[in-house]
N, C-alpha and C positions, 0 to 999 in steps of 0.2 A: 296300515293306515292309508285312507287315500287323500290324498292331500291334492286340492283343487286351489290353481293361482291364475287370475283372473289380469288378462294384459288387454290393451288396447294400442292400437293403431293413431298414431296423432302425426299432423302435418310437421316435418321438420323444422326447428326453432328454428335452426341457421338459414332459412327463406321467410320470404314475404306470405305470411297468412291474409287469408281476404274470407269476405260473408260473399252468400249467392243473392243478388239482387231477385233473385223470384220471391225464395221463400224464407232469405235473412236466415239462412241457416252456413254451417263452415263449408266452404269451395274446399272441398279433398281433394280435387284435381288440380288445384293453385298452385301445391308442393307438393314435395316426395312424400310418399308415409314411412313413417318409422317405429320403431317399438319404443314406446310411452321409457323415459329413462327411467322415471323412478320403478317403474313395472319389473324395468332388471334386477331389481334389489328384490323382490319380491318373489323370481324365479330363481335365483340365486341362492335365497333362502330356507324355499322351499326343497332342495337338490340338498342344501346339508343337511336339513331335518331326514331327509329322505335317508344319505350316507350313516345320517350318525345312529339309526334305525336298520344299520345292515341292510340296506336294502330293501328290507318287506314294506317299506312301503312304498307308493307308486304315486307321480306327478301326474296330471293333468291338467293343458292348459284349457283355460276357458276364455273367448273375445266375443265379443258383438261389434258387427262393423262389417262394411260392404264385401265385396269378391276380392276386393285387392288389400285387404287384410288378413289372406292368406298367406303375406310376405313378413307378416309379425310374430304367426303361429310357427312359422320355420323360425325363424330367429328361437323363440325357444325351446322349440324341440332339437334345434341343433346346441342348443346348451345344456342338454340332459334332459327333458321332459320326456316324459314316457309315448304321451298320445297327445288329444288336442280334440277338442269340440267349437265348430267356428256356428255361432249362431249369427245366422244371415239371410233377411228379408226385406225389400223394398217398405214393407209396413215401416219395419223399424226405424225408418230415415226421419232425423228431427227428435229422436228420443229427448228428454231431459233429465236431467240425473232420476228423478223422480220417478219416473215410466222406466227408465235406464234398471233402474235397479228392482224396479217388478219382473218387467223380462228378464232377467238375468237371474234371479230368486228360482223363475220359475223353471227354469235349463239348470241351475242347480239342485233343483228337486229333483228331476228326473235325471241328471248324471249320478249324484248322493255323493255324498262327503262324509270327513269326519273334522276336517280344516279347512279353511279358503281363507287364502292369502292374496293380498292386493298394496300396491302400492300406495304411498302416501295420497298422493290426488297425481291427477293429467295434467301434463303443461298446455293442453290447452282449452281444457275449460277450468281446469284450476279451483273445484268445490271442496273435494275432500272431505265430500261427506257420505263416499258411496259405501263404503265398509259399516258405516254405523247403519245406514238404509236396509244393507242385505241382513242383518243381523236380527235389526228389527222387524223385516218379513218371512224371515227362515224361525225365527222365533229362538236363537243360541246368543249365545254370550259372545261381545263384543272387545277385543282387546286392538288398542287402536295407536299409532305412532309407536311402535314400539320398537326398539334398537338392540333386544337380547330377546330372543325364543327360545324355551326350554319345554321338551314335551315327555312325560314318562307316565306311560300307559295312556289313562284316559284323564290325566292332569295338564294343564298347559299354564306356562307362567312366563312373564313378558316384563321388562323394563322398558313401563312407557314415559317419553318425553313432556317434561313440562319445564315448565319459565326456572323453576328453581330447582333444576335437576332432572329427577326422577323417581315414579312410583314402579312398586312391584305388584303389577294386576295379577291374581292367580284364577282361573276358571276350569270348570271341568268341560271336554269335550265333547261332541263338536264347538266348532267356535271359527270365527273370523279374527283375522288378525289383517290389519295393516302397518308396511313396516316403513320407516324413515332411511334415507339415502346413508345414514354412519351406521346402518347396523352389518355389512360387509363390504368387499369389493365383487362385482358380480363379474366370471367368469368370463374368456374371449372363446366363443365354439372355436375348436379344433377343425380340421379338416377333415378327421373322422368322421366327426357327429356332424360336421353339416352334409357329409353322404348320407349316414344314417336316418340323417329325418326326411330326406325324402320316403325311406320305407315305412314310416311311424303312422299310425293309423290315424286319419283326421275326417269324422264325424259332423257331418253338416245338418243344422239343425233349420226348420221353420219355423212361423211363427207356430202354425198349428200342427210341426210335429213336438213343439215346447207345451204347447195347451196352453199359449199366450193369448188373450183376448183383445184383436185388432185395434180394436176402440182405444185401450187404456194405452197406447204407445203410440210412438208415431207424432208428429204434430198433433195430431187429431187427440191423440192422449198427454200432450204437456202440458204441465200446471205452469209453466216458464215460458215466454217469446221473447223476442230479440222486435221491438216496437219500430226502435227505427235506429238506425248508424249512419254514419256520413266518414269516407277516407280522411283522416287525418292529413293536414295541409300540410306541405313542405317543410323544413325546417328554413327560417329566414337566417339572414349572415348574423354574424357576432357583434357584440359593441366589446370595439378595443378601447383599452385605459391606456392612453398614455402620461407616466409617471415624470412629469418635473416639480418632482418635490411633492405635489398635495395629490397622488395617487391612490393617499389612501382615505381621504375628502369623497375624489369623486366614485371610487369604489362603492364605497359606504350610500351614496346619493343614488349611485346607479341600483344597488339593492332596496335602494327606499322607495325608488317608482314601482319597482316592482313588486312590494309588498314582503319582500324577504324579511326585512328588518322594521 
């Protein structure tokens, strides 16, 4: 089974995220990059399906993202991944989920699959809609938030997440799956395996050795812009209550300017 899990590179929550005043797109050079957290769950996942399969089947990661999101693909090749395909072109800059998930259709057509697993959404553009996108241009069945993967033979069945519990989606494979942060705990690489995956073979893709067509990615191919933003002002000081007796008067008055109450 080859089983393809698809990570991304996002600016560290614990710093300051900023847009690029050129082209109102995210400043990756503002903060550190890191590997997308939910994405961990996702490679984690895919490494049990892989073990609980004796082995015959094989991980590979898949990313889109600049030169220095080769610091992502180690992360999970040092947690077990087998290999690694980094799709990376200046075209690509400014994708939006939309073009995002054309390109990335089109690198998994020519990788081939029988699974692609991805995480719930990116903390930082936060859609969460890219799993149901690839699904619907790969032309496979989509199983989405789900917290339990079970895979035998060419059946795959999933407990997906909803408000009142949860369904059991069953599909026949291939298929996409995205998973939610309780459906394991994901793995710390060894010292081993981050030797290891310096050896692991990593696959660098173009636009036009993907057979991606320029136009439809890129700024120049988003159906989404970013119009205009402005930095969020300062936070201003606090209004203190002081409590003789009617503190809970002027609490209640202080909410009421403000529309709380």
């Amino acid at each position: 089974m080859n089983i393809v899990v698809c990570v991304k590179q996002v600016p560290d929550t614990a710093t300051e995220r900023k847009l690029r005043s050129d082209d109102k797109t995210l400043d990756r050079d503002a903060a550190d990059g890191v590997i997308n957290e939910l994405d961990e769950y996702a490679v984690e996942e895919a490494l049990k399906l892989k073990e609980a399969h004796g082995g015959e089947a094989t991980v590979t990661v898949l990313t889109m993202g600049p030169a220095k999101a080769t610091e992502t693909i180690r992360k999970a090749l040092a947690m077990g991944a087998d290999k690694a395909v980094h799709l990376t072109d200046d075209a690509l800059h400014g994708s939006d989920a939309l073009s995002t998930s054309y390109a990335m259709a089109q690198a998994l057509g020519r990788i081939g699959f029988d699974l692609v697993v991805l995480g719930s959404e990116s903390t930082d553009a936060r859609t969460g809609v890219l799993a149901a996108m690839l699904a619907e241009r790969l032309g496979v069945a989509q199983l989405t938030l789900a917290k339990k993967v079970e895979v035998s033979g060419t059946s795959i069945a999933v407990e997906r997440v909803t408000d009142y519990g949860y369904d059991k989606v069953e599909a026949t494979l291939p298929a996409v799956v995205s998973v939610v942060e309780k459906i394991n705990e994901p793995r710390y690489p060894s010292f081993k395996g981050i030797m290891a995956a310096k050896k692991k073979p990593v696959e660098t893709l173009s636009v036009a050795d993907a057979g991606i067509a320029a136009d439809q990615v890129g700024l120049a191919g988003a159906w989404s812009v970013v119009a205009e933003f402005a930095v969020a002002p300062p936070r201003g000081a606090g209004t203190i209550v002081k409590d003789d007796g009617d503190g809970g008067t002027k609490t209640a008055d202080f909410l009421a300017t403000k529309k709380f109450i």
